[in-house]
C-alpha positions as a printed Julia matrix, in Angstrom:
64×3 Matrix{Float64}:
 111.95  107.83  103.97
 112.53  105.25  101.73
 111.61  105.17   97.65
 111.77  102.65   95.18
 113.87  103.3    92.42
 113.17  101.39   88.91
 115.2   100.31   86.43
 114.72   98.14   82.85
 117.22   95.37   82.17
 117.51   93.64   78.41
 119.17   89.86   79.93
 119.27   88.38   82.9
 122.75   88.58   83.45
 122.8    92.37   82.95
 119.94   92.14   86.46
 122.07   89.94   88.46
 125.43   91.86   88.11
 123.51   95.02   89.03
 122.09   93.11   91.73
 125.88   91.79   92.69
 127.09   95.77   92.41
 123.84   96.91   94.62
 125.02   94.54   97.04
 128.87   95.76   96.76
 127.66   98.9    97.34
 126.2    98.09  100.71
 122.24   97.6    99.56
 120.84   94.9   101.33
 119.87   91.89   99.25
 116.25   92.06  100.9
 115.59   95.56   99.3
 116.0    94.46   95.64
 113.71   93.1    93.7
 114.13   91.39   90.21
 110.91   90.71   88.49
 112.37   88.83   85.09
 108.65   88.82   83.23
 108.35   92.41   83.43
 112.18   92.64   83.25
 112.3    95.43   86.07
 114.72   95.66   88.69
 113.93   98.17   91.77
 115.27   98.85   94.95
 114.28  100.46   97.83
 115.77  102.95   99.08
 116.64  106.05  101.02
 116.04  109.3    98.75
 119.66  110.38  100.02
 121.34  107.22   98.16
 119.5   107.66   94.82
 122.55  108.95   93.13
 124.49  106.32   93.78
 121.89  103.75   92.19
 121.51  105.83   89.36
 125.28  105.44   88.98
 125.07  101.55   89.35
 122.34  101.19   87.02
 124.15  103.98   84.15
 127.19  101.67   84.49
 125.32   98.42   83.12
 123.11  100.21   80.84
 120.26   99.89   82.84
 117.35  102.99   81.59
 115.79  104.32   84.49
């Protein structure tokens, strides 16, 4: 079952090398959103892989 995990980014270059690290990791581009007004990233996800996002988004200093 899938989940969306959210996370609060300050610039947009802070969201796109998440992004760029969620897709390193092996997320697929289609299951993460960036909505820049609200700055929120989120990606969906399996509940088994929510660890490793959390990791990702602790590395750029993204609050959760």
């Amino acid at each position: 079952m899938s989940k969306a995990l959210n996370g609060n980014f300050t610039s947009k270059d802070q969201a796109r090398n998440v992004r760029d690290d969620l897709i390193g990791s092996g997320i697929p581009q289609e299951n993460i959103y960036i909505e820049e007004e609200a700055r929120v990233i989120r990606v969906m996800i399996p509940t088994e892989e929510r660890r490793e996002i959390e990791e990702i988004f602790d590395r750029h200093g993204v609050t959760y």
